[in-house]
Structures are given as C-alpha cells and as structure tokens.
C-alpha positions as YAML, in Angstrom:
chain: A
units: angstrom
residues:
- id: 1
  name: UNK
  ca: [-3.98, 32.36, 111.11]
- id: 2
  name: UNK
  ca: [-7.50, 33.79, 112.07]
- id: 3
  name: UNK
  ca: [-7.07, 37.19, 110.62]
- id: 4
  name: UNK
  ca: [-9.83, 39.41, 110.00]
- id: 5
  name: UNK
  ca: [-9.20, 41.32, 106.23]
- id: 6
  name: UNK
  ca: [-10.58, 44.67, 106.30]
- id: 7
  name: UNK
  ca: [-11.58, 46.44, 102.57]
- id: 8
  name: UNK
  ca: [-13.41, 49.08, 102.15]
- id: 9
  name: UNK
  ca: [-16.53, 49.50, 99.93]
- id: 10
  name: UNK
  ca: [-14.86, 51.81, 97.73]
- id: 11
  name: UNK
  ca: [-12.65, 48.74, 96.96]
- id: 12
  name: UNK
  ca: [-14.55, 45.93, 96.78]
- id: 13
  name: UNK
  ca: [-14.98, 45.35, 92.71]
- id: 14
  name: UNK
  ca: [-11.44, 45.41, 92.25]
- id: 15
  name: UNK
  ca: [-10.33, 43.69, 95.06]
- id: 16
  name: UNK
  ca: [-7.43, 41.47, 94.45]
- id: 17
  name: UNK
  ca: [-4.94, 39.33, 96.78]
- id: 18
  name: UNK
  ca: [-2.65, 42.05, 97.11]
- id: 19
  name: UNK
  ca: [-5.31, 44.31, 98.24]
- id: 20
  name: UNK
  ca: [-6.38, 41.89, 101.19]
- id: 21
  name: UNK
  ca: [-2.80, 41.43, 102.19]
- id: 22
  name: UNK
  ca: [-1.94, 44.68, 102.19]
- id: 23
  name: UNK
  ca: [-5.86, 45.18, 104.52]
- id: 24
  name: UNK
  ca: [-4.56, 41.86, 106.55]
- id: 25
  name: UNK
  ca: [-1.21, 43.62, 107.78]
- id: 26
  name: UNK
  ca: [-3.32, 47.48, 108.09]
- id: 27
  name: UNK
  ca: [-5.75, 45.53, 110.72]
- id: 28
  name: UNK
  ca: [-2.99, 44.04, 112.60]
- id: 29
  name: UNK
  ca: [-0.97, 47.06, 113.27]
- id: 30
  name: UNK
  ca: [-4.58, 48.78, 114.28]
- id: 31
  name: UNK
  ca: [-5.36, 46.40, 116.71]
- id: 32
  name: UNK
  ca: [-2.13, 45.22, 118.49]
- id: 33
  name: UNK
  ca: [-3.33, 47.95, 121.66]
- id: 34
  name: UNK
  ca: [-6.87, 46.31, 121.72]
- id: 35
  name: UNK
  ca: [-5.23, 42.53, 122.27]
- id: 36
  name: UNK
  ca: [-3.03, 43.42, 125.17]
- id: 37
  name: UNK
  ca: [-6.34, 44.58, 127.23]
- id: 38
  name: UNK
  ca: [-7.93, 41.30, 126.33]
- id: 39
  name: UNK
  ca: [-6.98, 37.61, 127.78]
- id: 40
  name: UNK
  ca: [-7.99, 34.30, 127.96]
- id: 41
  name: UNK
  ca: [-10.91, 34.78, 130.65]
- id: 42
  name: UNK
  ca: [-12.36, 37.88, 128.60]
- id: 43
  name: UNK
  ca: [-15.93, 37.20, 127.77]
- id: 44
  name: UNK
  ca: [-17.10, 38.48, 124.24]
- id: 45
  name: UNK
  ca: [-19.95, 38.31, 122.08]
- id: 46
  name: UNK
  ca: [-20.43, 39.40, 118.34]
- id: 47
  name: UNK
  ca: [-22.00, 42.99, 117.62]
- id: 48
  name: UNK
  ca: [-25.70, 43.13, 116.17]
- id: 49
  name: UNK
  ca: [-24.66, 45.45, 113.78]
- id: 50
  name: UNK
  ca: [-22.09, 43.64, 111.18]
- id: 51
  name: UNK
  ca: [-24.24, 41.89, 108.45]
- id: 52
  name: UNK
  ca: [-22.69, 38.47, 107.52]
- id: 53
  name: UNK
  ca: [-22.49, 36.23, 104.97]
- id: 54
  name: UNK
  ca: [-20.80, 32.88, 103.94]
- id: 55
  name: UNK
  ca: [-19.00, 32.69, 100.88]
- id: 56
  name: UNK
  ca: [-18.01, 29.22, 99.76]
- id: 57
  name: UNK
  ca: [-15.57, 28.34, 103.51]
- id: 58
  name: UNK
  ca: [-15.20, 31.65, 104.48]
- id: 59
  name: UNK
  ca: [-17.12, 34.46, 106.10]
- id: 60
  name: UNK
  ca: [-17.74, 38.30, 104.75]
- id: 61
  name: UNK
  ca: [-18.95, 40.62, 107.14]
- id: 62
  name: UNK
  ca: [-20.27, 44.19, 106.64]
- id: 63
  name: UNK
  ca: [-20.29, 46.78, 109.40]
- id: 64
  name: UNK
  ca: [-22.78, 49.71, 108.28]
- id: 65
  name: UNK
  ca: [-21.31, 51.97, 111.01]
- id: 66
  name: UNK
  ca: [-17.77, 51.96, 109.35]
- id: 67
  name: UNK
  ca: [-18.72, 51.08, 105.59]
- id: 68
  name: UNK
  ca: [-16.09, 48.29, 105.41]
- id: 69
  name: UNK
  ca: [-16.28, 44.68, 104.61]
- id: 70
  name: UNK
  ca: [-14.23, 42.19, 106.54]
- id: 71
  name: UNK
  ca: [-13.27, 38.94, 105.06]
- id: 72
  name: UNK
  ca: [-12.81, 35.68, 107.41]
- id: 73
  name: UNK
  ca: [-11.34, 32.86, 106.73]
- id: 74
  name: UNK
  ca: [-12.91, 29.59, 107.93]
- id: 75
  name: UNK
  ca: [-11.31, 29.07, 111.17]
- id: 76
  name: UNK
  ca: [-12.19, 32.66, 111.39]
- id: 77
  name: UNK
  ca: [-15.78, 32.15, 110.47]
- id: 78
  name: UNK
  ca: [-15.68, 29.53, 113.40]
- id: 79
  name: UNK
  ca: [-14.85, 31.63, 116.08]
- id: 80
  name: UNK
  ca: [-17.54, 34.03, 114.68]
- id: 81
  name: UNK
  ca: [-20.28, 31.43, 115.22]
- id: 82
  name: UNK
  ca: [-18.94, 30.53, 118.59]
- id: 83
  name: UNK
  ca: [-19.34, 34.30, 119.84]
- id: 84
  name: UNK
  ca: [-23.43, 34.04, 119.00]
- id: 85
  name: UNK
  ca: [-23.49, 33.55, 122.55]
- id: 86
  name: UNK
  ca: [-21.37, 35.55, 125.21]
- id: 87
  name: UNK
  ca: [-18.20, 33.11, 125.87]
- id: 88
  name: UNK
  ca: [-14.76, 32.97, 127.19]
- id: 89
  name: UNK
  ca: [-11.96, 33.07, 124.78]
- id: 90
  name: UNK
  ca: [-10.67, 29.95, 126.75]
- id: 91
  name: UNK
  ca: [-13.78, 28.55, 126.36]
- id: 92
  name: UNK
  ca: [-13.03, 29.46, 122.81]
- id: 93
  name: UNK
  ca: [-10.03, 27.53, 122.63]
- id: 94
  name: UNK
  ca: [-10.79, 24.28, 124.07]
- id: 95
  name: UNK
  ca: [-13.45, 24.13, 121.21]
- id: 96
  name: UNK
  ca: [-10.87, 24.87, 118.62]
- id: 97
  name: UNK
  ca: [-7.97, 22.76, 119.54]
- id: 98
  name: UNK
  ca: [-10.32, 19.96, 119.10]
- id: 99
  name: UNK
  ca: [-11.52, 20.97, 115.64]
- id: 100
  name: UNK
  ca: [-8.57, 21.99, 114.37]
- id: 101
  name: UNK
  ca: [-5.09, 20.49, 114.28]
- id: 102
  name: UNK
  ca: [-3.18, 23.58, 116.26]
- id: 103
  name: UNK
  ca: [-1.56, 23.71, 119.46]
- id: 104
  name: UNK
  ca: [-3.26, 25.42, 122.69]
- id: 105
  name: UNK
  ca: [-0.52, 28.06, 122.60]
- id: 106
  name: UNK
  ca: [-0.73, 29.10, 119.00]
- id: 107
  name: UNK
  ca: [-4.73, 28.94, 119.26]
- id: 108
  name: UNK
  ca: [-4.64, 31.11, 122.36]
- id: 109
  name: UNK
  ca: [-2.31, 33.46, 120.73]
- id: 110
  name: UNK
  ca: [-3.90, 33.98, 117.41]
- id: 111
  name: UNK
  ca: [-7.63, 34.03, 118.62]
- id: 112
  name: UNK
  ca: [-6.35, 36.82, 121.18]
- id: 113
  name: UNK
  ca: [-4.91, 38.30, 117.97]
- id: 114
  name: UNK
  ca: [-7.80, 37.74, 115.75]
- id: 115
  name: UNK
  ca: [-10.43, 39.05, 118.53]
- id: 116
  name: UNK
  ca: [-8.43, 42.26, 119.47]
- id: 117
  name: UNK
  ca: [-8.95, 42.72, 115.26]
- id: 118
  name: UNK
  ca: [-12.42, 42.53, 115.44]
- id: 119
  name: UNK
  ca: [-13.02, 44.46, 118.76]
- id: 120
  name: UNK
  ca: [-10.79, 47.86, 117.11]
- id: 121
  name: UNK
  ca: [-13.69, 47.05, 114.00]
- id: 122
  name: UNK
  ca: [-16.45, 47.30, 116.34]
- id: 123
  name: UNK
  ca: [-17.52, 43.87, 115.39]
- id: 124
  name: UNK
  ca: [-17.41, 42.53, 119.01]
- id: 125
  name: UNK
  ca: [-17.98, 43.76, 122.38]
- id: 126
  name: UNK
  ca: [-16.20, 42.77, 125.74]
- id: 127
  name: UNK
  ca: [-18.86, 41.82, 128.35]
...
C-alpha cells in the first residue's frame, strides 16, 4: 500500500505505531471524495510548499500551511519523486509495475488512492 500517514506536530515526539495507524485510516476516509475526481490520465505534480526529507527507505514530508507531517513509505516516496515533473498517473504506473512486483490493477488502484491522499493534504496539485 502507498498510503500517506498524516501526524500532527503536536504529536510527533510520542508518535508510536498505533498513532500512524490510527493517522493511516483518518487520511483515507478524508480523501475517498478527492480519488473519485481523479483517474488514470490526470496529470499531477508535487506542491512547492511540503518540505521533505528521507528517513532511512521512507519519506517525511512537512506542509507549513497545515502544520502536519506526512510519513511515506518507500513505494510512496517513489511516486513522490516521479511527480517532480508534471506526469500522468498512467504514466505513473507503467514506471511502477516495472519496479515493483504488483499488478497494473492494484498499482492503478492504490496510486489513485494514495494521490487523492495527498491532493485533500495539499501536497499535490492537478494540472
């Protein structure tokens, strides 16, 4: 799964697993309007604003606008460096299903998924 977890700063020293679980299935129910708009010809790019950082695999981003920090896990953190540049989410796809060991459906579904998360965060814009 490429699930964006959302904690915010008030949080972050005592953050735990049950904490980013609990932020995993919050950001999911927010953003389950925000996929069905998007598809797999939707061009995005990443926001200027979020400042990110890699942490061992994964990726932490933190959007000033919102004072929350969003954790992304590596496959994640790939489709993050993919939308430097505007791109398709297809054209997203084709470049995971070679990288990673996942079917074209599942990919499709889950990066819609994953991108509707970070588009209710403000942390990427449609073009």
């Amino acid at each position: 799964m490429f699930l964006a977890v959302v904690v915010p700063e008030s949080q972050l020293q005592s953050i735990d697993r049950d904490v980013i679980h609990a932020a995993m299935h919050e950001s999911m129910i927010r953003c389950r309007d925000m996929q069905s708009h998007l598809d797999i010809k939707s061009r995005v790019k990443r926001s200027q604003s979020p400042l990110s950082s890699r942490v061992g695999d994964d990726l932490v981003l933190f959007s000033v606008n919102r004072g929350m920090y969003y954790g992304v896990p590596v496959v994640g953190r790939r489709i993050w460096d993919l939308m430097e540049n505007q791109i398709t989410i297809c054209a997203i796809c084709d470049q995971l299903v070679q990288e990673f060991s996942v079917d074209r459906d599942t990919c499709e579904n889950e990066v819609l998924n994953f991108i509707g998360q970070l588009e209710a965060e403000e942390l990427v814009m449609r073009l």
